[in-house]
N, C-alpha and C positions, 0 to 999 in steps of 0.2 A: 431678683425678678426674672422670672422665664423670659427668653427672647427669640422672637419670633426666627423661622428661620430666614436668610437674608433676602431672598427674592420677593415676602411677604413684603418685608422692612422699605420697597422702593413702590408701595402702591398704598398710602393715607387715606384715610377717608377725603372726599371732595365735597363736603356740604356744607363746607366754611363759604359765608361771604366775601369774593375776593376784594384784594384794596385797591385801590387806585394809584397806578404807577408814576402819578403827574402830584407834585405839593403842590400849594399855594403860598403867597406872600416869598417872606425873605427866604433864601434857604443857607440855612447851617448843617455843614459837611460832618454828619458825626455817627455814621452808621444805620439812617433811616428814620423814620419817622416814629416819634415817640407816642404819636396819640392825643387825646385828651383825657381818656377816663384813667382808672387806678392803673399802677402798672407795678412790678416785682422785676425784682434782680434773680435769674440765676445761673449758678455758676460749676464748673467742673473741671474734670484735668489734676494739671500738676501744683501741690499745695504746699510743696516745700518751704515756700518763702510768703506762703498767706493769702495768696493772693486771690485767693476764693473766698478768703471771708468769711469763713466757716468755723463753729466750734471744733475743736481738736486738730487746730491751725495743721499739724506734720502729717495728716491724711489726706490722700488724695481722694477726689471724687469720681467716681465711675458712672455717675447718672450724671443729669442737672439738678441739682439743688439749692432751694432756695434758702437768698443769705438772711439771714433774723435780723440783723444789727442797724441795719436802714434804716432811716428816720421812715416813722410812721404819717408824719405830716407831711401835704407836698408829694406832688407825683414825680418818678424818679422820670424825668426826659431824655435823658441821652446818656450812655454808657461809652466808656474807652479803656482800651485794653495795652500799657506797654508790657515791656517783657517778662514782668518778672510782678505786675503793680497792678491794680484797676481802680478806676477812676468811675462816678458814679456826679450827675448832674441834675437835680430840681427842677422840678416848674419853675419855682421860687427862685432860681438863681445858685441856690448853693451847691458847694460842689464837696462832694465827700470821696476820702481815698481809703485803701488799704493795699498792702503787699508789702515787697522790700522795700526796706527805708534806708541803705548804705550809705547811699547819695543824698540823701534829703529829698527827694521826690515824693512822700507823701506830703509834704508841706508841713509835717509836724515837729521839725527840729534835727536835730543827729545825734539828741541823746535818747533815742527810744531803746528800750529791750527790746530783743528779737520777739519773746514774748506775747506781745503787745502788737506785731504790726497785722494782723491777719481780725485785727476792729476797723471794722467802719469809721471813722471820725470827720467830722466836718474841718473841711481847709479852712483855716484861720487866714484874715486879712484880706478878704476879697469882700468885704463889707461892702463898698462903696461901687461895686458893682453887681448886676446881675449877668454871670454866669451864664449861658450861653451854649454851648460845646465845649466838648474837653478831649485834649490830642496825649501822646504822650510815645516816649521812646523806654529805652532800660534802663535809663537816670534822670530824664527829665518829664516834668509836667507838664499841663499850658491849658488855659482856657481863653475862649473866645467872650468879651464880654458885649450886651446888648445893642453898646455904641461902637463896635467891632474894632476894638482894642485886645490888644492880644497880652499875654501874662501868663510868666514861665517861673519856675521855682525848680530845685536839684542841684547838681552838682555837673557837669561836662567840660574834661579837657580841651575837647573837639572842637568849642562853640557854639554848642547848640542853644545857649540860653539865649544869645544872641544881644549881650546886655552892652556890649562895649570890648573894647582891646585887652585883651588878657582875665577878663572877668568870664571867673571858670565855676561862681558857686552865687547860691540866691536861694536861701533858706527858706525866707517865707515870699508868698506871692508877689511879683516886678514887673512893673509894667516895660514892655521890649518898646522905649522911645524913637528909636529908628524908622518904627513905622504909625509914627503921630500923623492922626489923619487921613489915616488909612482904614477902607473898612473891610477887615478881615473875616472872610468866611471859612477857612479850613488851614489845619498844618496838619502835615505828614513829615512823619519822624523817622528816617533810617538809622545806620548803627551809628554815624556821627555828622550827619547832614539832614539838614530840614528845609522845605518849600511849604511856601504859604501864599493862598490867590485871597482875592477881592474880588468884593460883588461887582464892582466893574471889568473883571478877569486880567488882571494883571498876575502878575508872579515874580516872589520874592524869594533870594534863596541866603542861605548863611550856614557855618559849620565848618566842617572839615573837605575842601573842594578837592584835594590828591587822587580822587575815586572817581571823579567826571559824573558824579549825582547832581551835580548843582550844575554841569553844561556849561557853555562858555562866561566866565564873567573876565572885567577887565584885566589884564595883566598877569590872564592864565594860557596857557598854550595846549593843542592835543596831545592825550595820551596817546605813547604807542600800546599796541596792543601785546597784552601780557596772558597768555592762554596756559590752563590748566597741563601738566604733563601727562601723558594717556595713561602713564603708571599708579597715578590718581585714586584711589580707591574709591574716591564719589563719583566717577567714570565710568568705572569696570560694571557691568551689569550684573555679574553676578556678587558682587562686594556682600559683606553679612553687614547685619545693621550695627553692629561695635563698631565695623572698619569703615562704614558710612560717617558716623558718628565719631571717631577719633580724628579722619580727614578734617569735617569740619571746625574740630578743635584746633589743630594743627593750624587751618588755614584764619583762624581767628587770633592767634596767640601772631601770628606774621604780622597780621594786618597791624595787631599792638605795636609788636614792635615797629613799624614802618613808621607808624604813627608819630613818633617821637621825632622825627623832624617832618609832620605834614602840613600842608600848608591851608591856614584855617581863615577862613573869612566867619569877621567877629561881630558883622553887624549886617542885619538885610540891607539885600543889595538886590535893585529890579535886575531880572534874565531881561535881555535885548533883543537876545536871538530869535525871537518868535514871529519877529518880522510884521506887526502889526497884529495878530491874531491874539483873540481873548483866551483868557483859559476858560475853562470850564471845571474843572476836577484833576486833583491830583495824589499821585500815591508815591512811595516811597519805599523800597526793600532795603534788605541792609548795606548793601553799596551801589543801588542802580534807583533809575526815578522813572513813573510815568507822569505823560503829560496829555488830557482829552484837550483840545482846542474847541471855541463855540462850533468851528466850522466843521467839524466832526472828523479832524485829524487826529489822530493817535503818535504821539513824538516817544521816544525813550532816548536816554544815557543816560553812562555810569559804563561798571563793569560786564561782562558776559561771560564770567565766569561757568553757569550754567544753562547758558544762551537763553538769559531773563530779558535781555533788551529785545528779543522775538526779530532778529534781524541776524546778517552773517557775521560784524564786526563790533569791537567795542571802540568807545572813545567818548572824547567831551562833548563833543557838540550831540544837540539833538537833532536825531533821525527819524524816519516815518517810521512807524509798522505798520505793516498789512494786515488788516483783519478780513473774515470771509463775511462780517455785516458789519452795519454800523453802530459804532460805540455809546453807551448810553454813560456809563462808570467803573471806578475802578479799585482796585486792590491789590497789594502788594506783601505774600511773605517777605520771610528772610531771603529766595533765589529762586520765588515762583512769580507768578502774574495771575490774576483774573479778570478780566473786563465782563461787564455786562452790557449786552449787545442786544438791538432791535433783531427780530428776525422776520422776514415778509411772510406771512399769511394772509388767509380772510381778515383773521381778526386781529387785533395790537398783539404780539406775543414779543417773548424775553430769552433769549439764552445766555450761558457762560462760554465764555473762551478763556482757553486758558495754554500756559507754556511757562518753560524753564525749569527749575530741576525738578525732577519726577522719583527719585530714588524711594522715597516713603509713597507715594502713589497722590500724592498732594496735589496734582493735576486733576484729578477724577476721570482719567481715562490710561489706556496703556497708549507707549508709542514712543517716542524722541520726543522733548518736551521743547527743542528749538526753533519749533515753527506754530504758531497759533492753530489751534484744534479746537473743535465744539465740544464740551462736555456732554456727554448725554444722561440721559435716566430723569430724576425726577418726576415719572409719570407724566410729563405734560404738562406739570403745575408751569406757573409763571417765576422766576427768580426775580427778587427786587433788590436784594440787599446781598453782598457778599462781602467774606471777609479771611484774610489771607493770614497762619501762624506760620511757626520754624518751618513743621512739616506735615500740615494739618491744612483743611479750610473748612467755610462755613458758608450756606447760602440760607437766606427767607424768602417763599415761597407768599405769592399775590392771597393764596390763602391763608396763611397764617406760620402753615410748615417750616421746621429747622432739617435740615438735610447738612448731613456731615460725611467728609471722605479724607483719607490720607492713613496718618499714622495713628494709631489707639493706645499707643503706649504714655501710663499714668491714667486713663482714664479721660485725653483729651481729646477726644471725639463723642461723648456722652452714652455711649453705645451699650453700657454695664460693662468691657472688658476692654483687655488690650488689643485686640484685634484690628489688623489695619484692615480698613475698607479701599479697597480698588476706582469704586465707582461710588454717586452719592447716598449713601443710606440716611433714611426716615428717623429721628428720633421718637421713636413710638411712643416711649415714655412721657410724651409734653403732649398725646391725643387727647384733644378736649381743650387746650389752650390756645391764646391769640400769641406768638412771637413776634414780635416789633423790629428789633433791631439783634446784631450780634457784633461780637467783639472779640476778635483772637490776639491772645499775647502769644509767647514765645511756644507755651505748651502749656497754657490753659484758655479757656474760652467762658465766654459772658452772655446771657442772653436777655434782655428786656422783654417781658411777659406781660400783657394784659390782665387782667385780676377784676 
């Protein structure tokens, strides 16, 4: 497909009807508003492991394309994306998966062929509930059901199923009894730690706490601070993108190893620390967390490895960040951040802020990515939905628009190439469509389409 040239690509048509940035009723945290009418999955990026969904599962997709294999009955509501896996949710309740199954995180067993995981298939055993939203990390599952019960399925060393003491696997769907009673509107999944609020804004955390993503819980003390050495090739600015990309292998294969004596809270446990403040929304990177308060506080910890926590130092407890407006929502790559923020005009309007590592340009702007910056471009549209990969992101536009910026390598930015985008560019290719929601795994991306 011809592609316009780039400066074309940041100016969409505007004669979509725009959406309304406020829901109503309950709200379930799972990448935006599904709709009511037909709606279609599609998907692009990296397909090595299926996770697109697509016939000829070992090709990658350079466009968005849509997945065939979705139940035709029952509108698809809410899409999730972990690292490697995608997750797909019903009007109806049901919840269907595909991608890597190592772990058991599609819910269909650990005796699949490789073959086989790049089908659609409906989760087995969540009969007795209606299905809700669905969260997920690079081994585990979870959906949220009607009566805001939560339920996880995979495999995690870390804790993340959060099922009990030592319980590191859960084949088919389980319900996390810890939090009976509780009614659960969102999990966010990092590399080995997860937070999960309530409609009444409480927050719960479990997993792997050695990283300071879970914040202070009982009978944990602060990290000192452990910083990157300048020698760093994900440092150096001029680094090529192998020596970007071997760092971060490096700094992953440590982290494993460290892992082996880390110390893992095996069942949620409520954050204290918040000092009486509700949550509001919460996100997760691979070793750092954000936290939106109702009162329109923005807290971060974890790591600042690539000054993700938007502040000078890292450590357990949570800390404010400063933003230049006020926070509406949030998202979290692997060692970026993006909030969506109120910005004052005449009229209601919406921006991104965004910070932390910048090396693929996954901020959407140039600069140090250690201090919060406004992303600009998008024409002026309104941003409603964003959504954070490895080294990629994604926002939905009050019109309808998918705008994508970072890294294009595999085709995970939809763009038809591998060309990184600096700034947000237009998915021209989806002109004439309604975009709903979006969902970035590690190195492929999802989008919910209107139909």
């Amino acid at each position: 497909m011809h592609l316009l040239p780039r400066y074309l690509r940041r100016w969409p048509p505007s004669d979509r009807r725009p959406a309304s940035l406020h829901g109503t009723g309950r709200r379930y945290c799972s990448g935006g508003g599904g709709g009511g009418g037909a709606t279609t999955v599609f998907s692009f990026g990296d397909n090595s492991m299926g996770a697109l969904g697509l016939p000829g599962h070992l090709c990658d997709a350079y466009e968005p394309t849509r997945i065939p294999f979705l139940p035709a009955h029952g509108v698809i509501s809410s899409i999730a994306a972990g690292h490697y896996h995608s997750l797909a949710v019903t009007s109806s309740g049901e919840v269907w998966s595909w991608g890597r199954n190592d772990e058991g995180q599609l819910g269909r067993g650990l005796a699949t062929t490789r073959d086989t995981w790049h089908e659609p298939r409906k989760v087995e055993g969540l009969e007795h509930i209606r299905a809700r939203a669905a969260f997920a990390s690079g081994v585990v599952s979870a959906v949220v059901g009607d009566d805001g019960s939560l339920w996880v399925w995979g495999r995690s060393k870390r804790g993340q199923l959060g099922l009990g003491s030592g319980v590191t696997e859960a084949i088919k769907p389980t319900k996390v009894n810890a939090l009976e009673g509780e009614d659960i509107v969102k999990a966010s999944f990092g590399w080995g730690h997860v937070l999960a609020q309530t409609s009444d804004g409480k927050l719960f955390g479990w997993g792997n706490s050695g990283d300071g993503g879970l914040g202070i819980l009982s009978g944990n003390s602060d990290a000192s601070s452990t910083p990157l050495p300048d020698s760093d090739p994900s440092r150096t600015p001029r680094a090529s993108s192998a020596a970007i990309m071997e760092a971060v292998k490096r700094m992953v294969l440590d982290k494993m190893e460290k892992e082996k004596s880390m110390p893992i809270v095996w069942e949620p446990c409520k954050l204290e620390e918040l000092d009486g403040r509700m949550v509001s929304d919460v996100a997760c990177g691979l070793d750092h967390s954000l936290v939106l308060c109702s009162d329109g506080s923005l807290l971060s910890c974890g790591r600042n490895t690539y000054g993700q926590l938007g502040r000078p130092c890292d450590g357990f407890r949570m800390l404010p960040v400063a933003l230049p407006f006020p926070p509406v929502s949030l998202a979290a790559g692997l060692g970026h951040c993006l909030v969506l923020c109120r910005v004052p005009q005449e009229e209601e309007s919406t921006g991104i802020v965004s910070w932390g590592w910048n090396q693929s340009s996954q901020l959407g702007r140039q600069g140090e990515g250690d201090r919060p910056e406004m992303v600009n471009g998008m024409a002026g549209e309104k941003p409603v939905v964003i959504s954070g990969g490895r080294v990629h992101s994604i926002a939905i536009t009050s019109g309808g628009n998918a705008w994508a910026w970072g890294s294009g390598r595999n085709g995970r930015l939809g763009m038809g190439s591998s060309v990184d985008e600096p700034e947000p560019a237009w998915l021209e290719s989806l002109e004439g469509l309604q975009v709903l929601q979006a969902a970035c795994g590690f190195d492929h991306s999802l989008l919910l389409v209107a139909v």
